[in-house]
N, C-alpha and C positions, 0 to 999 in steps of 0.2 A: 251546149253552152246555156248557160243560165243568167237570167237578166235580174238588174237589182234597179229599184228606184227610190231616191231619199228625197222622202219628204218629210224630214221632222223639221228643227229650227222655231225661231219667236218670229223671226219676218219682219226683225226690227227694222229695216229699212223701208220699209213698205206700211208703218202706223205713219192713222191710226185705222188703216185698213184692216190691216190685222189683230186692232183690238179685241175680235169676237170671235176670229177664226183665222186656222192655219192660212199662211197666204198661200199653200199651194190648192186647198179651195177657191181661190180668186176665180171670176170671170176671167178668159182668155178670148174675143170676140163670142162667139155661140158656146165654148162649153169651157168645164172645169180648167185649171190649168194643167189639174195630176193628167189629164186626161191623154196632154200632147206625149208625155215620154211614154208613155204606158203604149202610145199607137206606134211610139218610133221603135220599140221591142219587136211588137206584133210584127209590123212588118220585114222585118227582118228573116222572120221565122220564129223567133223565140214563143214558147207558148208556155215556158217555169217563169214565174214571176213573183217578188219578192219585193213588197211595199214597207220602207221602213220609215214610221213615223214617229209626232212627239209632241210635247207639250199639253194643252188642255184640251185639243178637239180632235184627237186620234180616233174616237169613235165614230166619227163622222166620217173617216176615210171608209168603213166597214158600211155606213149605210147609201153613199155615196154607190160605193164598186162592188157592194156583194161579193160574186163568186169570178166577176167579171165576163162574165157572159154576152154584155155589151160591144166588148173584142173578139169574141171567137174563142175565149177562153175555157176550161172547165173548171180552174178553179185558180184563184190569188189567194197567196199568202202575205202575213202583214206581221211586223214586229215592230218593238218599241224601244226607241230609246232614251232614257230615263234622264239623262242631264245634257248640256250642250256641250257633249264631247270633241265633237268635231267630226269632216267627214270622214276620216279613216276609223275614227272608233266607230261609225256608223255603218263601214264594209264591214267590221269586225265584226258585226251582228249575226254576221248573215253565213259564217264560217259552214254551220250544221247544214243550213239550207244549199250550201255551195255543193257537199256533198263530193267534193272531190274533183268536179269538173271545174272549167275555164268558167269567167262570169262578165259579165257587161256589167257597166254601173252607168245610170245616166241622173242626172241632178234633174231633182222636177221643177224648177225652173228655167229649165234648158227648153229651148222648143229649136229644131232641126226642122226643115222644110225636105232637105235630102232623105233618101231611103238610104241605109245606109248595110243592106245586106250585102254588098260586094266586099265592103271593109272585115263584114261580122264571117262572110268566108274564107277570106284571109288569114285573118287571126286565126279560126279554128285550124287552119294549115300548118302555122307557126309552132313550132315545136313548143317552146316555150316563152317566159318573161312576156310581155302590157304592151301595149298598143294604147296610143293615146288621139286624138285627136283637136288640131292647133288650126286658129282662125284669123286671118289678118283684121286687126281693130285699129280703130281710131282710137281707143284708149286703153291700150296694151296693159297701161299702169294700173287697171283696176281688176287685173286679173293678175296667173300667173303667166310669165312670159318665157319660151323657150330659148334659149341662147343656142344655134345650130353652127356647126363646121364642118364642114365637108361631106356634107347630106345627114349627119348623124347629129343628135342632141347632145349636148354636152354637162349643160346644165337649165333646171328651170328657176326661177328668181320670181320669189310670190313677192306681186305687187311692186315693182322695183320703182326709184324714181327716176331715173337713167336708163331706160328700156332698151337691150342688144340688139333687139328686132321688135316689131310689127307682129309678132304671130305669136297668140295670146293662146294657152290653153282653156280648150271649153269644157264645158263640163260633162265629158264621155270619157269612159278609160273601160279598157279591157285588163284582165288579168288571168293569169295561170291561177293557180292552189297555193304558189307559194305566198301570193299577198298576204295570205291570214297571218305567218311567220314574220312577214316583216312588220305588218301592224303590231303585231305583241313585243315586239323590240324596238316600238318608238318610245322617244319622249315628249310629253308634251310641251309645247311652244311658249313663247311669252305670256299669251293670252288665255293660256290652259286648255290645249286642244289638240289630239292628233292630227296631222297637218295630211292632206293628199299629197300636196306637193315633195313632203320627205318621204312618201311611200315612190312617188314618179322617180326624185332623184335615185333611191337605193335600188332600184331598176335601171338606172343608166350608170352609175359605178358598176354594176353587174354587167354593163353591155349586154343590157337585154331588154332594152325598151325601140321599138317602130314606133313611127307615126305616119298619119293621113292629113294633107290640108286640108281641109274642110270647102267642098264648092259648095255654093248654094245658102240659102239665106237660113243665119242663125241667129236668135235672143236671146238674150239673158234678162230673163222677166221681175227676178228678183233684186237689180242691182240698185233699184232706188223707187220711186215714184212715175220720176221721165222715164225710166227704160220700162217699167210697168204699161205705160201708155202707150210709148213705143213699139211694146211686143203688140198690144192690141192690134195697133197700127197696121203693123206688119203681117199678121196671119190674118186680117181684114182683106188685105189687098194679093194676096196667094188663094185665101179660101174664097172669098169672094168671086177673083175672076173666075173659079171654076162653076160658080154659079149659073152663070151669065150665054 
């Protein structure tokens, strides 16, 4: 399996922080933010890693992580994407690099406190179709929210204002080979963008999408300002106690 991480995007919710630089360069208490998904790979096992960035300070991701050797790595790969597509045109990038095998996608503003290699052998087990990952929030409405029935997903509803449940998807997905297929047969959204969420749904019309609840403490570093300070907050007082 092969790991992907998207850090392109403007980071508008996060100016004018992001005036000068990608927000997934932000501080996260002691390091980068790229820094937390890229460790949640490693641990897993992964050691193909696929950094897709964007905007005006992509080349800062290259003098930032090198070859990534800072992980145990021998070498990262990095691509770009040229307009705010969204995140499924941003898995699309990554089709060549997929090479055929199963992939992880983790959003670089996701920071996971969990390891989360029992899930990542799982899936590799799983014959086929995505594996997602769903977290109980206090504010369901600002993600997408899973609608469940009888252990199974049924539907997921981006940003709803009437939320089915509690249990918000984060921003992990696993996929087979065929993702690249159903990305090339999206359309784009209101807001002109391939959506994740209509790649998750055309995986559960397929009956072929799992999931895992997510234990353990998750951010979403990106979601504003407060949840920026928040995330600090939070890997302040995980990293820290280990200090101590």
């Amino acid at each position: 399996m092969k790991g992907i991480v998207l850090a392109g995007g403007l980071g508008t919710r996060l100016y004018p922080l992001t005036k000068i630089t990608n927000k997934h360069l932000l501080p996260i208490y002691d390091k980068p933010m790229i820094y937390y998904p890229i460790q949640t790979l490693v641990d897993t096992g992964i050691r193909e890693i696929m950094i897709v960035t964007g905007g005006n300070n992509a080349g800062d991701f290259l003098k930032l992580l090198g070859n990534g050797s800072q992980f145990g790595l021998k070498h990262l790969n990095f691509t770009y994407q040229a307009k705010e597509g969204g995140i499924a045109e941003a898995v699309g990038l990554c089709e060549y690099f997929a090479g055929g095998e199963k992939i992880i996608v983790i959003l670089g503003d996701n920071i996971i406190r969990k390891n989360l290699k029992k899930e990542v052998a799982q899936f590799g087990k799983q014959k086929d179709g995505a594996m997602i990952f769903l977290k109980r929030a206090k504010n369901p409405r600002e993600y997408g929210v899973a609608e469940i029935k009888n252990k199974r997903i049924i539907k997921i509803i981006e940003k709803p204002l009437k939320p089915k449940s509690d249990l918000a998807v984060i921003g992990v997905y696993m996929y087979d080979n065929k993702v690249f297929e159903i990305i090339k047969n999206l359309k784009p959204s209101k807001r002109g963008e391939l959506e994740i969420t209509d790649v998750n749904n055309a995986y559960i019309r397929a009956d072929a999408m799992s999931y895992s609840i997510l234990s353990g403490g998750w951010a979403d570093a990106g979601e504003s300002i407060e949840a920026y300070n928040n995330t600090i907050n939070f890997v302040h007082r995980y990293r820290g106690s280990k200090s101590k």
